[in-house]
C-alpha positions as CSV (number, residue, x, y, z in Angstrom):
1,X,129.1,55.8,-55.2
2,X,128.7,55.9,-51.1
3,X,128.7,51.5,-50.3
4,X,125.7,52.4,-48.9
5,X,124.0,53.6,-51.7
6,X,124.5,50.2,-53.8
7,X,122.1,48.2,-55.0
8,X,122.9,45.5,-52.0
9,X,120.8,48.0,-49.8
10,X,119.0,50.4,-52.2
11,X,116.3,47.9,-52.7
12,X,115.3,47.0,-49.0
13,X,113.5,49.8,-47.8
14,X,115.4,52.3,-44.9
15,X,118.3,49.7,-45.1
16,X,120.6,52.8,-46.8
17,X,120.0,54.8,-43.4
18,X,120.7,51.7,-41.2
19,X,124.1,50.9,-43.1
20,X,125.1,54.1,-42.9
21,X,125.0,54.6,-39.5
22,X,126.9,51.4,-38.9
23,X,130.0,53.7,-41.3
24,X,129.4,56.2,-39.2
25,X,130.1,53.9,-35.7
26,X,132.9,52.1,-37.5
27,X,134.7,55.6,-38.3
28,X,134.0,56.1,-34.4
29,X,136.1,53.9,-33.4
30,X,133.6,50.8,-32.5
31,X,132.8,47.4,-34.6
32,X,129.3,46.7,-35.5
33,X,127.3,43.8,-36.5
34,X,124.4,42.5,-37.2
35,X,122.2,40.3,-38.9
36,X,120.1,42.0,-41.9
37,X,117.1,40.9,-44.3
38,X,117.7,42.2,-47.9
39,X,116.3,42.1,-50.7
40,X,118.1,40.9,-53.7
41,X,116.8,40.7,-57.3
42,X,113.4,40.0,-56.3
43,X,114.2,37.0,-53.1
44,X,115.0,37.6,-49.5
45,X,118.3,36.9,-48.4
46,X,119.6,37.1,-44.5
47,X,123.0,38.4,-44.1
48,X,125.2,38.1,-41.0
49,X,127.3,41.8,-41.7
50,X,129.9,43.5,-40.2
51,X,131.7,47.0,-40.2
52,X,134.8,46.9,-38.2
53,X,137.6,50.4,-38.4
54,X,140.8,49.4,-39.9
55,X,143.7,51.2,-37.8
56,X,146.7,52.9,-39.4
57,X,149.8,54.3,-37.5
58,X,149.6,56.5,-34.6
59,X,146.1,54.8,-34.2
60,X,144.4,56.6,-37.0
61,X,141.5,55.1,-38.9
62,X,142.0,54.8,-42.7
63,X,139.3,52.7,-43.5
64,X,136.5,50.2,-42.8
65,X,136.1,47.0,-43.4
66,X,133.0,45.5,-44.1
67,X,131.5,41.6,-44.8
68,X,129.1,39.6,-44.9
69,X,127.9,36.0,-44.8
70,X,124.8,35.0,-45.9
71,X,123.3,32.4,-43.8
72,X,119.8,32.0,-45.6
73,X,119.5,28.3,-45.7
74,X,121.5,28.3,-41.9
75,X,118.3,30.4,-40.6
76,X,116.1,28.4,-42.9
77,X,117.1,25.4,-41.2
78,X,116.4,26.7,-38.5
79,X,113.0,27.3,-38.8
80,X,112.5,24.2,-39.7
81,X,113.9,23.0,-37.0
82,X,111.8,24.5,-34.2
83,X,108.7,23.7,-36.3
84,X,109.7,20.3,-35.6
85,X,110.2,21.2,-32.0
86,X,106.8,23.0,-32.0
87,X,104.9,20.0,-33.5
88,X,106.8,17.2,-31.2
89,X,105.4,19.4,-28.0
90,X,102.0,19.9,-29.4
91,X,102.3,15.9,-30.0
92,X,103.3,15.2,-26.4
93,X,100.8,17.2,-25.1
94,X,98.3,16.4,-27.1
95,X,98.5,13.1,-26.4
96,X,99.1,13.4,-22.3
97,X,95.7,15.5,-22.8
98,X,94.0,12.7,-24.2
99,X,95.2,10.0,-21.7
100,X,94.3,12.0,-18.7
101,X,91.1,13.2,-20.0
102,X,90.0,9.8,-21.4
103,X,90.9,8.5,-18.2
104,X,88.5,10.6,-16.4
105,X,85.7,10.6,-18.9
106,X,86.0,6.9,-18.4
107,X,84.5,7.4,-14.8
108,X,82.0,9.9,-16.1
109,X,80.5,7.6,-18.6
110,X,80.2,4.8,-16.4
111,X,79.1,6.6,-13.5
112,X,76.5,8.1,-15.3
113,X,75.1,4.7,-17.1
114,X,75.0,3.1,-13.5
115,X,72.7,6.3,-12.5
116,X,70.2,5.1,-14.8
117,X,69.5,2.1,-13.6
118,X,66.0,2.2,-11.7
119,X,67.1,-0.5,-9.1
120,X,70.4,1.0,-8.0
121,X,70.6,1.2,-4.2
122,X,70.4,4.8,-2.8
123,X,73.7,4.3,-1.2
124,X,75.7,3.0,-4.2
125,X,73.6,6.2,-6.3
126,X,75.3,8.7,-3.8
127,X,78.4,7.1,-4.5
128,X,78.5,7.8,-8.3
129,X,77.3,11.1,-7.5
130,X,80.2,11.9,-5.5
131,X,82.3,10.0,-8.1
132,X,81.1,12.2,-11.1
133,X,81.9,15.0,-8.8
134,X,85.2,14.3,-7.3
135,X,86.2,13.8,-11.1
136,X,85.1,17.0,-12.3
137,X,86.9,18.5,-9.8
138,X,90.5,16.8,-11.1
139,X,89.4,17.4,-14.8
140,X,89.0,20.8,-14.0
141,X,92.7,21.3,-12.2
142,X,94.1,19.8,-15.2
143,X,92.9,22.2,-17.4
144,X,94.3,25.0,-15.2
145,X,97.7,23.7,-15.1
146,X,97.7,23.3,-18.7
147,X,96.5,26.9,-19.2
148,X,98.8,28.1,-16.6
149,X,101.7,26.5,-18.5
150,X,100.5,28.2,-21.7
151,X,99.8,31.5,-19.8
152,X,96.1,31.8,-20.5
153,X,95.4,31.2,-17.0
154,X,93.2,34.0,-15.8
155,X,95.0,35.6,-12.7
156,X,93.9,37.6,-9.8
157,X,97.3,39.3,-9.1
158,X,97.0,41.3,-5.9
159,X,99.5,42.6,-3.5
160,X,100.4,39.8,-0.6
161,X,103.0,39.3,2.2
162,X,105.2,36.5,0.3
163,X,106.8,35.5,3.9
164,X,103.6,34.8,5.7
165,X,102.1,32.9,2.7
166,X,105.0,30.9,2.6
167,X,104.6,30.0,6.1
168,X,100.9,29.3,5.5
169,X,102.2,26.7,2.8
170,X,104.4,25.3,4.7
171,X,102.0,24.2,7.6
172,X,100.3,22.9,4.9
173,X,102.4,20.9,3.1
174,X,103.8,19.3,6.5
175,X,101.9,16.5,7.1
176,X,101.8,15.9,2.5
177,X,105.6,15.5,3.1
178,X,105.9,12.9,5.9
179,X,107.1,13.4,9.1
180,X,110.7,12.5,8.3
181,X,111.2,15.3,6.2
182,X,111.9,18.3,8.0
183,X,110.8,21.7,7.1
184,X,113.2,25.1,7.4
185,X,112.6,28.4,6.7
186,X,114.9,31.0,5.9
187,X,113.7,34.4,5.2
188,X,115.9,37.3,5.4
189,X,112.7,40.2,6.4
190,X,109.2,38.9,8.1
191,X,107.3,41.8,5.6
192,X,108.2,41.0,1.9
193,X,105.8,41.7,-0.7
194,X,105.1,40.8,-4.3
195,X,102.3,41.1,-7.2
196,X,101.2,38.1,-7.8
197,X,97.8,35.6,-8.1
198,X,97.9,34.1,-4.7
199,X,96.2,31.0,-5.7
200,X,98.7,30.2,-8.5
201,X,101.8,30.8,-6.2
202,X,100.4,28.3,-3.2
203,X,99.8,26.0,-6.2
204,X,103.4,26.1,-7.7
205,X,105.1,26.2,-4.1
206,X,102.7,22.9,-3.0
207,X,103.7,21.1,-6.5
208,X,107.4,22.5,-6.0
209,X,107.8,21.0,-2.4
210,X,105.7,17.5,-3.5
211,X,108.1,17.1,-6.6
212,X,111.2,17.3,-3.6
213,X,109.3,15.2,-1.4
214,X,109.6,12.2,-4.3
215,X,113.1,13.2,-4.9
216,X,114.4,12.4,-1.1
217,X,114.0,8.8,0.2
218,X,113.7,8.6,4.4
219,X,115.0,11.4,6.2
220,X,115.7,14.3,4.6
221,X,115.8,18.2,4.7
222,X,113.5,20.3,2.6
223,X,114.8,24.5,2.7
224,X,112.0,27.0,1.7
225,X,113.3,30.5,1.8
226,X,112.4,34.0,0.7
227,X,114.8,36.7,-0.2
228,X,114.6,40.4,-1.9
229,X,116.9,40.4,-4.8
230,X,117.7,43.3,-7.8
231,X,118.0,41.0,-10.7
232,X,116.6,37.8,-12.5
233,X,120.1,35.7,-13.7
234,X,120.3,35.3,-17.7
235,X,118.5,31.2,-17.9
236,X,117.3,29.7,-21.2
237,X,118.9,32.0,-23.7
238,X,117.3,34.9,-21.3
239,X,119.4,37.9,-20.6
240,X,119.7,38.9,-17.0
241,X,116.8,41.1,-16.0
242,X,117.6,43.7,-13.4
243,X,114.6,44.8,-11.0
244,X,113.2,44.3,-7.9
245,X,112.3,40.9,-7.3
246,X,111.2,38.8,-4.7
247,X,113.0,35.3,-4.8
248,X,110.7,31.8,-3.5
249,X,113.2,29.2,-3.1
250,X,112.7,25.4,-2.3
251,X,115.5,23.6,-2.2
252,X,115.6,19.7,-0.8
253,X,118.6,17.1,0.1
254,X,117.6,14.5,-2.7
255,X,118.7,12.4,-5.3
256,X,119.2,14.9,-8.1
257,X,118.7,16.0,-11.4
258,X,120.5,14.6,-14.2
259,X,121.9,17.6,-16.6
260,X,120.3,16.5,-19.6
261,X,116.8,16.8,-18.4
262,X,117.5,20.2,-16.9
263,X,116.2,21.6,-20.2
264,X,112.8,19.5,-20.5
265,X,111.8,19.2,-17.0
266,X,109.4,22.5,-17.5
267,X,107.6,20.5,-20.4
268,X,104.0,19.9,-19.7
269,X,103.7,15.8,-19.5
270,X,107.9,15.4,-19.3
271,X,108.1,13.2,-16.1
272,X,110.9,10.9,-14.8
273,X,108.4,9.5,-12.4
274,X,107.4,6.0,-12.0
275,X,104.0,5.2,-14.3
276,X,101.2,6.5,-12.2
277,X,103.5,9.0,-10.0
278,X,102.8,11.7,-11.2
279,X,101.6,13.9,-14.5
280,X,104.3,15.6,-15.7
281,X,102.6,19.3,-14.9
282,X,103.2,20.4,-11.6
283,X,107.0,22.2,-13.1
284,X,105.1,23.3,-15.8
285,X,102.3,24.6,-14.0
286,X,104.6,26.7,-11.7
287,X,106.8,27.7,-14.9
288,X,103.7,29.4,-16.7
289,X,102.3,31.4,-13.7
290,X,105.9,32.7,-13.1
291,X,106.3,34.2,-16.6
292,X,102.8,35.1,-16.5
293,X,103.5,36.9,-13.6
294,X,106.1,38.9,-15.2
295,X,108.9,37.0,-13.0
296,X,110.8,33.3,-13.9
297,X,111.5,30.4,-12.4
298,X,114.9,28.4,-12.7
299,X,116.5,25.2,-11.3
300,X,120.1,24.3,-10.2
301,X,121.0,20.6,-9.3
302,X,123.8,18.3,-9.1
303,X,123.3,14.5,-9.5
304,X,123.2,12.8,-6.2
305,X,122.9,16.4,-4.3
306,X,119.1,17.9,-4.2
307,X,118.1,20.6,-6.4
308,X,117.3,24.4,-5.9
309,X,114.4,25.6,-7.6
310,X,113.7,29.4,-7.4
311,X,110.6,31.5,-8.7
312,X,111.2,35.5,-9.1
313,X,108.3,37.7,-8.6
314,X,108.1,41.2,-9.3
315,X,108.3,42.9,-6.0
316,X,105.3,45.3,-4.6
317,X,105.3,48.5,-2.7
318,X,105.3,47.7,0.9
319,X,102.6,50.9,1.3
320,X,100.6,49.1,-1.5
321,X,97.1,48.1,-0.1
322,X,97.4,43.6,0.8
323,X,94.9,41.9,0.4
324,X,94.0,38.9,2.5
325,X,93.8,35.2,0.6
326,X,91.7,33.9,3.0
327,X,88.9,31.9,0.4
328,X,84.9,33.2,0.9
329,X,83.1,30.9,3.5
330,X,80.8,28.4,1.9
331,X,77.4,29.5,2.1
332,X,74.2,27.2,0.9
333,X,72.7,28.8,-2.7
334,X,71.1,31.9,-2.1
335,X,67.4,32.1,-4.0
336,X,67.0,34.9,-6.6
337,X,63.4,35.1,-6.5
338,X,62.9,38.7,-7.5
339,X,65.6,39.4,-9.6
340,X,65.9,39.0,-13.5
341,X,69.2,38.3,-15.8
342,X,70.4,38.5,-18.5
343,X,72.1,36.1,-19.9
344,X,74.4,36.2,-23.2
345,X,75.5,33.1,-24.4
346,X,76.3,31.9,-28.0
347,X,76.3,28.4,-27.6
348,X,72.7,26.8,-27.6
349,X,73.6,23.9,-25.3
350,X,75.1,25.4,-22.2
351,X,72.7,29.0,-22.4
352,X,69.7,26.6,-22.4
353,X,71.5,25.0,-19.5
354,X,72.7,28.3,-18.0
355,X,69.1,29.7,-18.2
356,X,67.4,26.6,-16.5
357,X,70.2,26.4,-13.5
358,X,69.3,30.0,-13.1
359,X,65.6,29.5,-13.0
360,X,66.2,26.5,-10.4
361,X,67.5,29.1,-8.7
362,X,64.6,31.3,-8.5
363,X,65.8,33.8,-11.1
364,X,63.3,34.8,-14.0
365,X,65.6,34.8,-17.3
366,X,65.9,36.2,-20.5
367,X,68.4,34.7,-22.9
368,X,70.4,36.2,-26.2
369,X,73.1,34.7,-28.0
370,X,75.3,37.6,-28.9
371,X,77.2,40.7,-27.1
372,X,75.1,43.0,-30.1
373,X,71.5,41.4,-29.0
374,X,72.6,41.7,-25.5
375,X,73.4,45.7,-25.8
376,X,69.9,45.9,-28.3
377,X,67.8,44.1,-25.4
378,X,69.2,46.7,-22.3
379,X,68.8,49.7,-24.9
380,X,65.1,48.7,-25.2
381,X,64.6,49.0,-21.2
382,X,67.8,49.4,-19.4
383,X,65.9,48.5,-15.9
384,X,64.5,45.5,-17.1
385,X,67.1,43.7,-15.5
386,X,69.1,43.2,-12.2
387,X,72.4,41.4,-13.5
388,X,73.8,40.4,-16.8
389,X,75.7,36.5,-16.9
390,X,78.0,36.4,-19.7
391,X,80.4,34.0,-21.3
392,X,83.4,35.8,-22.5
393,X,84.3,33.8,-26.1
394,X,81.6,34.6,-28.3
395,X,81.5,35.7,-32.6
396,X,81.8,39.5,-32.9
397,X,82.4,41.4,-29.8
398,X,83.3,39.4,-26.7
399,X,82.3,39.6,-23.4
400,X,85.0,41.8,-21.8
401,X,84.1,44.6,-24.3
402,X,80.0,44.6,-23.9
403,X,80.7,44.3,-20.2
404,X,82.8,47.6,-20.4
405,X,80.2,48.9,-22.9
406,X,77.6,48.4,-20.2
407,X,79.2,49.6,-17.4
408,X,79.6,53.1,-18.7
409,X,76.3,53.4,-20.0
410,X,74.8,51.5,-17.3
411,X,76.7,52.3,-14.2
412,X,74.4,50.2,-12.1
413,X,73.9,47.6,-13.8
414,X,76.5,44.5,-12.9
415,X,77.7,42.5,-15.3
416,X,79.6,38.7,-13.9
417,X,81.6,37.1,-17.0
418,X,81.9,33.0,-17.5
419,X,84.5,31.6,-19.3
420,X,86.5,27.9,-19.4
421,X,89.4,29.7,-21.4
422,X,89.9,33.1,-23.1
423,X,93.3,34.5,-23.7
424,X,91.2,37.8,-23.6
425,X,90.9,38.0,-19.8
426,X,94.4,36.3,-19.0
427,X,95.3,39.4,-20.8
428,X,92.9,42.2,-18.8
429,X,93.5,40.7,-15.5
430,X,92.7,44.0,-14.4
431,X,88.8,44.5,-15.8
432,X,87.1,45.1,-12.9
433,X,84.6,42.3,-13.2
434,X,83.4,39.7,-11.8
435,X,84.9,35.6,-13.0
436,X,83.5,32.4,-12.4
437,X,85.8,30.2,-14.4
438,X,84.3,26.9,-15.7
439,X,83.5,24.4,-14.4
440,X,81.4,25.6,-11.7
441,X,79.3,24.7,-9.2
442,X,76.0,25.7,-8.3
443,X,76.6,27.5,-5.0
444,X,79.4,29.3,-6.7
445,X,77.4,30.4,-9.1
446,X,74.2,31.1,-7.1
447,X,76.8,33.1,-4.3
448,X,78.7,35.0,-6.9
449,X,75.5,36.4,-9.0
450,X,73.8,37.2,-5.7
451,X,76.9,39.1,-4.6
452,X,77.2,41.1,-7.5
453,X,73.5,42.4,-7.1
454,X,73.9,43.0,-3.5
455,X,77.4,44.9,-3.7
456,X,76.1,47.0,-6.8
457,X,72.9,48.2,-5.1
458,X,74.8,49.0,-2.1
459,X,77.3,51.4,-4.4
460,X,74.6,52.8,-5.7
461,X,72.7,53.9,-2.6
């Protein structure tokens, strides 16, 4: 019978077809290989196979050849092995997590038992205020950088001129650097444009150019430059990716980076910093926003000669529409007296919250606790309300999906979504909503809502 009709491949279904075709390349002329599942009296076996012509005189093919290893266990092993891998990083992590954020809870709680002492002085009150604040503020860029390494971070990618940004940086990261270091920029066009959260890329460049700043000791040279290029080089078991790219490079005159940590340095928590120098997550931060970005990141150094770190990012239409970065001015929280929300939230500690901030802020409230009660309440009386506040992570139907549900049967009503994490919108960067990612604050909140009601009523009319 045909070899590919034999039990070997009769058994694993369309595995006949597959085999066959390989014949039919061998007879071709070409080898083929690859490595195939089967099933084999009942167990699974992996098989590393082969088809290769066998050439007689006058370079005729009289036959083909084909073997096989099986390397079951070999991919077994394996598996095992990254597992390993897998739970040694969630270890690490898990543990850096718990340091950091036990570290800053520490302040919290005793911040927060000094504010309840009746005889604490007004001035030393403002100062654990500001305290309980200021670490809020740090707990929350923690959690960013460890969702941006994991690529839930959600992004705002929008078109922007790569050069001038990187010019912004570097004024900014002047004076963080030290006058001793000086500051070159080589870009090969002034208008260079890219797809890309802005946000995330200031934050990778700013933790790129501190990480090169630690590396070089007095004076020193620090290169930042900006180039179009048509392909991504193969890194980490990658394959080159051809396209059109825009490459960020930061390159400084320091000590170095030993070729056995090349491979870890993009691990969340992996520092060779002194204790207390740093956190171990500003290469990982800028490594998950550049594969979330669609584009990479990768590092060439040589011990005792500075390093070259480059991020790729895909490269946008010049004619595309840019968008300016410049952040909203701060504005003092805007009343909502006259205006009623809705507000979805499935967890009964932060919705009572969420409904009393709200009332604070002059807004009359009416709270449900799921994305199906939500839909039920605005079917009752669609006008009943001027905005709906939900969080995004909820049982059943999330927020993303009643928020589109809403907007096309309620065109003008607006819907602004909440969430600390959700792999849901790091997906849909694109949803047309508004974000206020947790934590936030209270003029945030108070300017973002009344936005949202003001912008919709002016589409409307």
């Amino acid at each position: 019978m045909p070899f590919w009709d034999t039990p070997w491949f009769t058994a694993t279904p369309r595995m006949p077809e597959r085999v066959l075709s390989a014949f039919k390349t061998a007879l071709s002329g070409d080898a083929w290989r690859a490595e195939v599942q089967l099933n084999l009296s009942g167990a699974e076996r992996h098989l590393d196979l082969a088809m290769r012509p066998v050439f007689g005189g006058g370079g005729r093919i009289t036959a083909v050849l084909a073997d096989a290893v099986d390397v079951t266990e070999r991919r077994r092993n394996e598996d095992a092995l990254r597992q390993a891998q897998k739970m040694e990083a969630v270890g690490q992590l898990t543990g850096g997590v718990a340091h950091d954020f036990n570290n800053l809870l520490t302040i919290i709680r005793s911040a927060t038992d000094f504010l309840r002492r009746r005889d604490l002085p007004e001035e030393r009150r403002g100062r654990y205020i500001d305290a309980i604040s200021d670490t809020v503020d740090r707990a929350a860029k923690l959690t960013g950088q460890l969702l941006s390494f994991a690529r839930r971070q959600p992004l705002a990618p929008r078109v922007f001129n790569v050069c001038t940004q990187v010019a912004s940086v570097a004024n900014l990261i002047r004076p963080l650097v030290g006058g001793r270091i000086q500051i070159d920029l080589e870009v090969e066009s002034a208008d260079q444009f890219a797809m890309a959260d802005i946000t995330q890329f200031e934050t990778a460049l700013v933790n790129l150019a501190v990480n090169a700043r630690d590396a070089m000791n007095g004076e020193a040279r620090l290169v930042i430059g900006v180039a179009a290029v048509d392909s991504i080089p193969g890194m980490r078991s990658h394959p080159q990716k051809e396209g059109d790219f825009i490459a960020v490079s930061v390159t400084d005159s320091g000590v170095g980076i030993a070729s056995e940590y090349l491979d870890a340095i993009f691990e969340p928590f992996f520092t060779t910093k002194d204790v207390g120098k740093g956190t171990g997550l500003g290469l990982s931060q800028a490594f998950g926003f550049a594969k979330q970005t669609g584009g990479e990141i990768g590092v060439k150094s040589t011990l005792g000669a500075g390093a070259t770190f480059t991020i790729y990012l895909p490269q946008a239409e010049t004619g595309a529409e840019v968008e300016s970065s410049a952040p909203p001015l701060a504005s003092a929280a805007t009343s909502g007296r006259g205006h009623r929300v809705l507000v979805v939230e499935d967890n009964t500690d932060v919705g009572g919250f969420s409904t009393e901030l709200l009332q604070d802020l002059g807004y009359a409230t009416d709270w449900v606790t799921s994305a199906s009660a939500a839909l039920d309440v605005l079917a009752k009386d669609e006008f009943a309300f001027d905005l709906v506040f939900s969080d995004v992570i909820m049982p059943g139907m999330n927020g993303v999906e009643m928020a589109t549900i809403i907007r096309d049967r309620y065109p003008g009503l607006p819907v602004v979504l909440t969430s600390g994490y959700s792999h849901v919108l790091a997906e849909n960067a694109h949803t047309g909503f508004e974000l206020i990612q947790k934590p936030y604050s209270v003029e945030l909140l108070s300017r973002t809502l009344r936005k949202a009601i003001t912008d919709r009523r002016t589409e409307s009319a």
